[in-house]
C-alpha positions in Angstrom: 71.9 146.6 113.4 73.6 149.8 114.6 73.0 150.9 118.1 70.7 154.0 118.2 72.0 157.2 119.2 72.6 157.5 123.0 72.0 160.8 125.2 74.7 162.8 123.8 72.8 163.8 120.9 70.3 165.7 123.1 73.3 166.3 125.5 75.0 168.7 122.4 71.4 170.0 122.0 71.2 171.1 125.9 75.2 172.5 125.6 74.3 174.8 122.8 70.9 176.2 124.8 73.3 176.8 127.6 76.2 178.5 125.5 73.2 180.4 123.6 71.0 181.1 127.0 71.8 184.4 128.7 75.1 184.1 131.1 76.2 181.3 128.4 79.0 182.4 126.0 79.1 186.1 124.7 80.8 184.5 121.4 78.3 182.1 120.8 75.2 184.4 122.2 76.3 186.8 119.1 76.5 184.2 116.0 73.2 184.7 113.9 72.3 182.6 111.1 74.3 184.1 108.9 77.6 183.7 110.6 77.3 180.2 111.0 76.8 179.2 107.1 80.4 180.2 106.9 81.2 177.8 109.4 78.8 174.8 108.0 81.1 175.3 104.6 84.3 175.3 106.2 83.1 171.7 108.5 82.0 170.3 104.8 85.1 170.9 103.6 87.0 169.4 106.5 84.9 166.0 106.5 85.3 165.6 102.6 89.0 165.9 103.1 88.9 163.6 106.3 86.9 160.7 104.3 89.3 161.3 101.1 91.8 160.5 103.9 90.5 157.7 105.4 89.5 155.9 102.6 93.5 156.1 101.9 94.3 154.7 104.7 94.1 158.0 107.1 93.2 158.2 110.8 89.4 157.2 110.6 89.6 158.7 114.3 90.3 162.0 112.4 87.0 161.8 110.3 85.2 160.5 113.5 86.1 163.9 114.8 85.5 166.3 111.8 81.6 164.9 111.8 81.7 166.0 115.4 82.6 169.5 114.6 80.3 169.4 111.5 77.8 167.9 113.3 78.6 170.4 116.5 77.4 173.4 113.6 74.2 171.5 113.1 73.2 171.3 116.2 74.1 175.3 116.9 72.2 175.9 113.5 68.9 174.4 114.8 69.7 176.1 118.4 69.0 179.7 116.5 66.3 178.3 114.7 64.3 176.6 118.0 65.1 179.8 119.6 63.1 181.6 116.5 60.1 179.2 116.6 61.1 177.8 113.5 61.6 173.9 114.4 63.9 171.9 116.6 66.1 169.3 116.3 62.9 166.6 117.2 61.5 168.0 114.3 64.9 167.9 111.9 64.9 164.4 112.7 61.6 163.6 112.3 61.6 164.6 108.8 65.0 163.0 107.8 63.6 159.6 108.4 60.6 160.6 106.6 62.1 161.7 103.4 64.5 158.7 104.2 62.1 156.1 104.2 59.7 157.8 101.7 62.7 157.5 99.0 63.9 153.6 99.9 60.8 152.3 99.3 62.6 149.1 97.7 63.5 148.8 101.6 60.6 149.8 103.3 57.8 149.5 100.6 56.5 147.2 97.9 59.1 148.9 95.1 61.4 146.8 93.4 65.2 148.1 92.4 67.9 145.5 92.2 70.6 147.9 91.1 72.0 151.0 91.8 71.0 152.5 89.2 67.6 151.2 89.2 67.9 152.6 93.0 68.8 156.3 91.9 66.5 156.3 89.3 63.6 155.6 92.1 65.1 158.4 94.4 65.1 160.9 91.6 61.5 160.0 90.8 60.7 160.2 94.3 62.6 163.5 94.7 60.6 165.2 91.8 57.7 164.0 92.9 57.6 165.7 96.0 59.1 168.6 94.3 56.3 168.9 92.0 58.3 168.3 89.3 57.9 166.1 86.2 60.2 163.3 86.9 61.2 162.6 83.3 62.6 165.7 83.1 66.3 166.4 84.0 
């Protein structure tokens, strides 16, 4: 099993209250919300491009380092939203592995899917579900 994530995760957290905190960094102290979708686009962009790359054979150290910067954006996203009360990144977390483990339930439940498509058919069914959707419909 992959090793868990170390203390850099809540090391990047703690860098971005500092940059955000006053007598951090006037340019990040001034990015709203708004600003920073731009940049969550533009970090997209650059890791689907990276993993077209390494999958041909590319630098994987090169994708290593755009999920850093993408990841970087994340991390500043939930920064404004913790200052705002919103949530923080414990929370973002938390409910990742929720809906994670609430949609594998072939893994982690008593549900049965043997293929991949008998795998996305569950997720979608779970997804709607929890949408209030009916799942039958497309």
């Amino acid at each position: 099993m992959a090793s868990p994530p170390g203390p850099h995760l809540d090391r990047l957290a703690a860098v971005f209250e500092r940059l955000r905190a006053p007598g951090g960094c006037p340019w990040d102290r001034e990015r709203t919300l708004g600003d920073l979708g731009r940049y969550l686009r533009e970090e997209c962009d650059e890791v689907v491009a990276a993993v077209g790359a390494a999958e041909k054979g590319g630098d994987p150290q090169a994708l290593r380092e755009e999920c850093g910067d993408l990841l970087a954006n994340l991390v500043f996203t939930v920064e404004i939203a913790r200052e705002r009360g919103w949530f923080d990144m414990e929370a973002v977390a938390r409910g990742a592995c929720e809906k994670i483990l609430r949609r594998h339930p072939h893994v982690f439940g008593d549900a049965k899917a043997d293929t991949p498509e008998e795998v996305e058919a569950l997720w979608e069914r779970i997804k709607a579900e929890e949408k209030g959707r009916d799942p039958r419909a497309r």
